[in-house]
C-alpha positions as CSV (number, residue, x, y, z in Angstrom):
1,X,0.0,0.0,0.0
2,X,2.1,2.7,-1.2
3,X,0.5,5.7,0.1
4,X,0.6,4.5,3.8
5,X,4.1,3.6,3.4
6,X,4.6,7.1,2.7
7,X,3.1,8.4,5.4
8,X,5.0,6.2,7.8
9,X,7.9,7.0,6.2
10,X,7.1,10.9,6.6
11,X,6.9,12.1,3.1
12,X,2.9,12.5,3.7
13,X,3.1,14.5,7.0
14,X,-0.2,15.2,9.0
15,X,-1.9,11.2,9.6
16,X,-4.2,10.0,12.2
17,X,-4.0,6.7,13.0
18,X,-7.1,4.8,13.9
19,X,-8.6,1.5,15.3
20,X,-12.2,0.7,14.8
21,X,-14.5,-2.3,15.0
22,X,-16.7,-3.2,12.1
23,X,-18.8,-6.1,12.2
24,X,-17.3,-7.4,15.1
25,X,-13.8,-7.1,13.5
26,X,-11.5,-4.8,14.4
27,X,-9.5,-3.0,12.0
28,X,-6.4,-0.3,11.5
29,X,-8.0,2.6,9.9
30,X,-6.3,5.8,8.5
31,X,-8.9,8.8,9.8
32,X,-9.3,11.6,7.0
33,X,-11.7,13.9,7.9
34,X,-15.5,12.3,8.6
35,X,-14.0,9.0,6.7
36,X,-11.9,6.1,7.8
37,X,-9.8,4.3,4.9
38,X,-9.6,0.8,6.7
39,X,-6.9,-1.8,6.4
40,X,-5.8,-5.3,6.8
41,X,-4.8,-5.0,10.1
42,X,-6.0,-5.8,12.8
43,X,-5.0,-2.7,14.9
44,X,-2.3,0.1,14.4
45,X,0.5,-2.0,16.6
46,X,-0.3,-5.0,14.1
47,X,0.0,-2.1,11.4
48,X,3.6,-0.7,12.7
49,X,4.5,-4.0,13.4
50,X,4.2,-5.3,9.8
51,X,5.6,-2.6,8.3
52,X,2.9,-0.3,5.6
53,X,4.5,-2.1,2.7
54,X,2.6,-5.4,3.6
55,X,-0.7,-3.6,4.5
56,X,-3.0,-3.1,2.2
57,X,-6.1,-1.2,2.1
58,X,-9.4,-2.7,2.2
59,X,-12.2,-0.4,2.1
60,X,-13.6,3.0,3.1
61,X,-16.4,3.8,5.8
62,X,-17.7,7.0,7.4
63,X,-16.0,7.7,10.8
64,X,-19.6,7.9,12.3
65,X,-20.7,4.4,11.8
66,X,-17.0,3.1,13.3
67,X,-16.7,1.8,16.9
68,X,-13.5,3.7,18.0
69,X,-11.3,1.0,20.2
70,X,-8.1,1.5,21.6
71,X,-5.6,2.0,18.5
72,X,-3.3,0.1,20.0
73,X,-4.7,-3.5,21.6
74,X,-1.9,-6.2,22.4
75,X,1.3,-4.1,22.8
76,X,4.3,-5.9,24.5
77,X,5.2,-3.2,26.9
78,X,3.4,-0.6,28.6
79,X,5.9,1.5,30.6
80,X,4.3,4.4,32.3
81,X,6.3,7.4,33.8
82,X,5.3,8.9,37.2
83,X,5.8,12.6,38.7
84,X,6.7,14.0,35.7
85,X,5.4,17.3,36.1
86,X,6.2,19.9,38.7
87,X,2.5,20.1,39.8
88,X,1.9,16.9,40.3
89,X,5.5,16.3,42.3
90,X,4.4,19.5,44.5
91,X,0.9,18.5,45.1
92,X,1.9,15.3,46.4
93,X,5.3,16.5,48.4
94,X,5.3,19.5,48.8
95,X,8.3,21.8,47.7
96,X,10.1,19.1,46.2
97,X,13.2,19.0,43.7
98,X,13.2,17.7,40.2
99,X,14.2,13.7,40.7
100,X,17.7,12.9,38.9
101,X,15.8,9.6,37.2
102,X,12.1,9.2,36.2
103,X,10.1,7.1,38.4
104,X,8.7,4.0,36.4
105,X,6.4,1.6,36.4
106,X,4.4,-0.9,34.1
107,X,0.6,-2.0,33.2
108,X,-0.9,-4.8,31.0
109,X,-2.6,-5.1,27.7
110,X,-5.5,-6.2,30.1
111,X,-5.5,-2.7,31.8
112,X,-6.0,-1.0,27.9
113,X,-10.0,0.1,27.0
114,X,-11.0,2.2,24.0
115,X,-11.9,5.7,24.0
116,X,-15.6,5.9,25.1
117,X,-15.7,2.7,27.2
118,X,-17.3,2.8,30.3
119,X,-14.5,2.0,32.8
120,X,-15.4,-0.3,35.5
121,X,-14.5,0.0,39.7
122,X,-15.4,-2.5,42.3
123,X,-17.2,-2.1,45.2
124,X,-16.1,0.5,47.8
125,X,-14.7,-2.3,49.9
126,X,-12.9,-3.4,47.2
127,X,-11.2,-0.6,46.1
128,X,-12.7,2.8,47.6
129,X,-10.1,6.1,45.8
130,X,-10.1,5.8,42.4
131,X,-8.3,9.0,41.0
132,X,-8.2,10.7,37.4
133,X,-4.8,11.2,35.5
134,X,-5.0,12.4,31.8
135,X,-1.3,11.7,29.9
136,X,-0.1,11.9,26.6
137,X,1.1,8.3,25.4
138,X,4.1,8.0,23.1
139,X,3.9,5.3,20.3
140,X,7.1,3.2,19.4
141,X,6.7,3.2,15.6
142,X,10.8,1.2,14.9
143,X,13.0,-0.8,17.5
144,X,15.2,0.6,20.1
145,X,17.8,-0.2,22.1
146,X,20.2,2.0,24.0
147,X,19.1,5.0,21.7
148,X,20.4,8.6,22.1
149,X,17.6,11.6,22.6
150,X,17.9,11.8,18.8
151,X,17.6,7.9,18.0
152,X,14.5,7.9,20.2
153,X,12.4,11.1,18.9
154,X,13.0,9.2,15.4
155,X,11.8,6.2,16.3
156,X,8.4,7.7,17.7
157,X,5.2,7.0,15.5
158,X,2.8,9.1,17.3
159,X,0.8,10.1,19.8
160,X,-2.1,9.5,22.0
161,X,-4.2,10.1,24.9
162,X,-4.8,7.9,28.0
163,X,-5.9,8.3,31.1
164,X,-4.5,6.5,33.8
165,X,-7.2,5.7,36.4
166,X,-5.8,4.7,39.5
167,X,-6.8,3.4,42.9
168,X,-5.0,5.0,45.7
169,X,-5.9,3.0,48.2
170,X,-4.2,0.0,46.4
171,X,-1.8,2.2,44.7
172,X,-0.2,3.0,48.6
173,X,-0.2,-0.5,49.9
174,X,3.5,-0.5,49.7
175,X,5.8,1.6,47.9
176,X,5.4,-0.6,44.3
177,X,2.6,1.0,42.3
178,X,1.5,-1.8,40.1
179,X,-1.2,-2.9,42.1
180,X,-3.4,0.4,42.3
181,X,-2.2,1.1,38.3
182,X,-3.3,-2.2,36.2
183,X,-6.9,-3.0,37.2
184,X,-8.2,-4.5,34.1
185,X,-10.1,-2.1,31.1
186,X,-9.4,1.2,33.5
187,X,-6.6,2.9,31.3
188,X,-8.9,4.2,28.3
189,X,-6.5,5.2,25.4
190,X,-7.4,7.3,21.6
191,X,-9.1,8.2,20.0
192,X,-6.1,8.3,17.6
193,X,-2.6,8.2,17.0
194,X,-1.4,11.2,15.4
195,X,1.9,11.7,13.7
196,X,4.7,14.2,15.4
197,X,4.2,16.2,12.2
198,X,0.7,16.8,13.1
199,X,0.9,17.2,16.8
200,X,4.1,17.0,18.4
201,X,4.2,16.1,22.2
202,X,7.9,16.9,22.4
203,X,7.0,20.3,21.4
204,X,4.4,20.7,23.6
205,X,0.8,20.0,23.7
206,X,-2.0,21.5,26.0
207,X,-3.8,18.5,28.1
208,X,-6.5,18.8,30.1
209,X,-9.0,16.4,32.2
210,X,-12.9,17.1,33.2
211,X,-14.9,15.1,36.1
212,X,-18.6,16.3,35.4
213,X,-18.0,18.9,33.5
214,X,-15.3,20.7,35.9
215,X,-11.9,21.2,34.8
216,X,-9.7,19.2,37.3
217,X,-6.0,19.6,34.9
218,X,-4.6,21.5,32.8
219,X,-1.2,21.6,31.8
220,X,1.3,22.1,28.4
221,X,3.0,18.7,27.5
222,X,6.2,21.2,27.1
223,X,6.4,21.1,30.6
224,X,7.6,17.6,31.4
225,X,10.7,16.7,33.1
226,X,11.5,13.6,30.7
227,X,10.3,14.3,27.5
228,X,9.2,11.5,24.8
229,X,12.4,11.4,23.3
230,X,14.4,11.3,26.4
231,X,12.4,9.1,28.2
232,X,12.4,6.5,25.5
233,X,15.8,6.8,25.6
234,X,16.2,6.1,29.1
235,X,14.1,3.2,29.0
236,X,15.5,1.3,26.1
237,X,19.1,1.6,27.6
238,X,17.9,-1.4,29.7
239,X,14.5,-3.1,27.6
240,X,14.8,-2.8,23.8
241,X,11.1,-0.7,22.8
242,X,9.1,-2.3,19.7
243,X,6.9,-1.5,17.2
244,X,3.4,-0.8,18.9
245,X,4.9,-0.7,22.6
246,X,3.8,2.2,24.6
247,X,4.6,4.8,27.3
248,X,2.7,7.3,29.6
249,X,4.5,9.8,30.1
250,X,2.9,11.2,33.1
251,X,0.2,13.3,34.8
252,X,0.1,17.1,35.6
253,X,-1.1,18.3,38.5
254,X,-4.7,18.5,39.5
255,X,-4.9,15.1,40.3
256,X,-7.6,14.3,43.3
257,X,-5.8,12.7,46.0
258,X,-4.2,15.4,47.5
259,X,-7.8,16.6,48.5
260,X,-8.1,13.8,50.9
261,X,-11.4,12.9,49.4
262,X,-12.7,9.4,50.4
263,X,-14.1,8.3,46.6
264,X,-13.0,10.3,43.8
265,X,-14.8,8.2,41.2
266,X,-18.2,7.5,41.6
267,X,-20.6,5.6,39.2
268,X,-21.9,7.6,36.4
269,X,-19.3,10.4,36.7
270,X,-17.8,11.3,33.0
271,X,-14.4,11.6,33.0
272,X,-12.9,13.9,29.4
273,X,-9.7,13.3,29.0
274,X,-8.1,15.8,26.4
275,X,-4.7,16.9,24.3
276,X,-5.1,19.4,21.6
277,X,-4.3,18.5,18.1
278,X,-5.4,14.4,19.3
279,X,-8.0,14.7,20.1
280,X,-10.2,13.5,22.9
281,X,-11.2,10.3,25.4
282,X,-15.0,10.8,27.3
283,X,-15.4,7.5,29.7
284,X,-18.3,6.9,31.9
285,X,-17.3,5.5,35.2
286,X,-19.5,2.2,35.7
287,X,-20.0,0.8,39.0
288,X,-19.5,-3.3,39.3
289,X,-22.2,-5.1,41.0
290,X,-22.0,-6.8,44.5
């Protein structure tokens, strides 16, 4: 399919990346405008993986009668980044000093959900502070291992949205984070992946997130501590990054814990997670029964 290869390549700047269910089969998609040009892959890490010479395009549908999922659905790695923005590293300790390595920690493909899914939470005596964190993602689009700065912003496909719904009460068990950060389907990610060319993180990106309605963050991508490029770089010196793995970069400040609030999250809130020039994920938080 030339004209994707081309736009992976770079020589057609400006793509969105997309992946969408239709008929119960879900399907890479290139988003242009109100249509989606789909493809013969099954999401945009099987896309990336395979390389656009060996994908070829299969049909055309409107974007309205798509089911947007998460573009990316069985990555290997998902490597998040944590107090990576001087908000967020003040709310939760006060005057503190810019840390001389980013904090790190993982999630599943389990914990992945699509843009508009409802995201589920247990029972209060389950799991009673579940907390809001919008974060722009960074998509591996080449391999990587001990890359410079340079190497790494080269090797990034694109960019997306997640938010990284976390339960606090789980999440401060002990000083590992895993436990309060990969609940399954709670880590909504899209709607897209968009090019650097088109919007470019590194650059810097505003991002916001809205419980209700009520603007809870609001930051500029330009303001974290380790950037895509360098915290790619920092993370394939010791685990070599594929095509389709991802990485959270972090969350501004504006987060709820530090209000001391009980429940954060409560069924039926709508959480809008948003990064200009992405676009945007809206989730409904959905209550599990007894």
């Amino acid at each position: 399919m030339d004209a994707a290869e081309r736009r992976l390549d770079g020589e057609e700047p400006h793509v969105r990346y997309a992946t969408v269910r239709i008929d119960g089969v879900p399907r890479a998609a290139i988003e242009e405008g109100e249509r989606l040009r789909l493809l013969d892959a099954g999401d945009v890490g099987e896309l990336l993986r395979r390389g656009a010479a060996d994908v070829a395009e299969i049909g055309e549908i409107a974007t309205a009668d798509a089911e947007y999922l998460a573009p990316v659905t069985t990555p290997g790695k998902v490597i998040c980044l944590g107090l990576n923005y001087l908000a967020h590293l003040q709310e939760i300790y006060g005057e503190a000093e810019v840390p001389p390595y980013p904090a790190l920690f993982a999630k599943y493909a389990d914990t992945l959900t699509g843009p508009t899914a409802d995201v589920p939470i247990p029972p209060e005596d389950v799991a009673a502070t579940v907390d809001w964190e919008v974060e722009l993602v960074v998509v591996v689009g080449r391999e990587i291992h001990r890359a410079s700065p340079d190497e790494a912003r080269a090797a990034i496909a694109g960019y997306t949205v997640a938010n990284d719904v976390s339960f606090r009460d789980w999440q401060n068990r002990t000083g590992q984070w895993l436990q309060g950060k990969a609940w399954d389907a709670t880590t909504p990610l899209g709607p897209v992946v968009v090019t650097p060319d088109e919007a470019d993180g590194e650059a810097g990106l505003a991002i916001r997130c809205e419980v209700n309605g009520v603007e809870k963050q609001s930051a500029n991508t330009g303001d974290l501590f380790y950037g895509p490029s360098r915290a790619l770089a920092y993370i394939s010196t010791f685990t070599t990054l594929r095509p389709g793995d991802l990485v959270l970069t972090g969350t501004p400040g504006g987060v709820g814990m530090p209000t001391g609030e009980r429940i954060l999250l409560r069924d039926g809130d709508v959480v809008v997670s948003r990064i200009d020039g992405i676009g945007e994920l809206r989730n409904t938080i959905k209550a599990e029964a007894h």
